[in-house]
Structures are given as C-alpha cells and as structure tokens.
C-alpha positions, 0 to 999 in steps of 0.5 A, a space after each residue: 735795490 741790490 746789487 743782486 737785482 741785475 740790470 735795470 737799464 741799458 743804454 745804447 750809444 754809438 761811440 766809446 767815447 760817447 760811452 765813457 761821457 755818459 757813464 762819468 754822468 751816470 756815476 754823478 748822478 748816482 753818487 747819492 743812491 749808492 745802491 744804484 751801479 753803473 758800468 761802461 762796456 766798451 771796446 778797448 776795455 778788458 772784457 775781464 774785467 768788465 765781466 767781473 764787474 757784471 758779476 758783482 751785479 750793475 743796475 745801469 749797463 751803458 756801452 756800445 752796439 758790439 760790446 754790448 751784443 758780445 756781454 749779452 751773447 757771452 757773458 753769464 750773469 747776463 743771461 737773465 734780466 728780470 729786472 730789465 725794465 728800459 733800453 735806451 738809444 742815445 745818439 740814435 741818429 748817428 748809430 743808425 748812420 754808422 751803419 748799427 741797425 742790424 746790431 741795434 735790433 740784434 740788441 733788443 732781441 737779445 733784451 727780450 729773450 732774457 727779460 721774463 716771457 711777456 714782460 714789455 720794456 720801454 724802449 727809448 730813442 734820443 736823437 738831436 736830429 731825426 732824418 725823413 729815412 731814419 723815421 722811415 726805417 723806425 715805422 718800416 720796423 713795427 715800432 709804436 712811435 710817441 714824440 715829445 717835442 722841443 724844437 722845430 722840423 723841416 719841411 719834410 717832417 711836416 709830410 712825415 707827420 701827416 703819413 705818421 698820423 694816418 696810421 694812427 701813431 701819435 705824432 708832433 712837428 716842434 722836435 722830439 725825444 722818441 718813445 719806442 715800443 715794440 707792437 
C-alpha cells in the first residue's frame, strides 16, 4: 500500500472533537504500518492545509459530515476513490440527532459516484444506543440491516426486531454494531 493508492476508509463522526479523538487513535494504531496514513478533516482547520495533505495521498479520511462533503465536492485528489472500500458512521446516533441525515446520505452519494461503477462499499454504523425512529429512518432508507449484538434493548426493540424480521433482514435484541449496505 502507497500513499498514491488513495482513500481506502472514510470515517463519519458528529463532532471536531470526536474527530480529532479518533484520529490521535487512528495514528496510534498505524504507528507500525507506516504505509498506512490518516487525516483529520474538520472545521476550524485551514482547508489548505488539509488539501495539501490529501494531495500527498491518505488511506483513512476521518472528519466531520460538512468537512467531508465540502473536500468531497471540491477537493481534486478526491475526485476518484478507487480504492474506497469502507464508510464508517461513528456515533451514528448522535449525528442523526443533530440533524446530519441529509448530509450523511449526501456523503454516501458522493462515495458511490467516485468509487468505480459497481464496485459495492461496506458501509458500517456504530452507535452505543439505537433509538425505535433511528432504526426506523435506516429501513425507511433501503439500507440492508446485520446487527452484531453485545448488550440488551428496551422493550421497544423487541417489537422492532419483530418488524425487522419480517422483512427478512437479519436481526438480534442483545445490542449492536450495525452493518450497512445499500440494496
């Protein structure tokens, strides 16, 4: 892997703070896979800067819903993403709270029309809670549900899980790390 192969993930998360968090992580963990680069792109930073750092090629693009929609509109080197094989939704719950679904789904248009025609993207969303209309808003919007499940739902859940399964998506009431993929 080289810095001229491009983007390989983009991580979604809600705030600048929660993206520079991440990124301090993201940086740690790559620390022994040199070849592997991150970059943070949130308000409040020079776009010029993080321009020039696209331009010298990143594997793992985090940032925030208007940053990255701004650098996904404008910025050259992301024009083509061939290479784009994940989109991460971190603290999806929150996001869709602050109002961010227009600007979620503006980002994953933007993926798909600059990764290669057919090419699917595994699409990911992490959430420590996952409200009945969260859900509700994911399945209104066509998106193939797979939960992975690590703690216990509410009552409401339980319901949910019954209209999940009825529509024949794959579903568990213990928790969950959701799997996204457009159908």
């Amino acid at each position: 892997m080289t810095r001229s192969d491009g983007v390989t993930c983009i991580v979604v998360l809600p705030t600048r703070e929660l993206v520079l968090q991440s990124y301090e992580t993201a940086v740690k963990l790559t620390r022994a896979a040199t070849n592997i680069v991150a970059c943070a792109l949130t308000g409040g930073q020079s776009r010029k800067s993080e321009k020039a750092r696209l331009r010298k090629g990143v594997h793992i693009l985090l940032g925030t819903p208007g940053r990255l929609i701004d650098h996904l509109e404008k910025t050259d080197s992301l024009k083509e993403m061939e290479n784009l094989e994940t989109v991460v939704l971190d603290e999806a719950d929150r996001m869709l709270e602050m109002g961010y679904l227009e600007k979620i789904k503006h980002v994953f248009t933007l993926c798909k029309e600059r990764a290669p025609d057919g090419k699917k993207i595994q699409s990911i969303l992490l959430s420590a809670t996952l409200r009945y209309s969260i859900l509700l808003i994911l399945l209104l919007s066509k998106w193939h549900l797979v939960f992975l499940t690590s703690i216990r739902f509410s009552r409401s859940f339980s319901s949910m899980g019954h209209f999940v399964r009825q529509r024949g998506i794959s579903f568990s009431c213990e928790g969950f790390l959701l799997f996204l993929r457009r159908t």
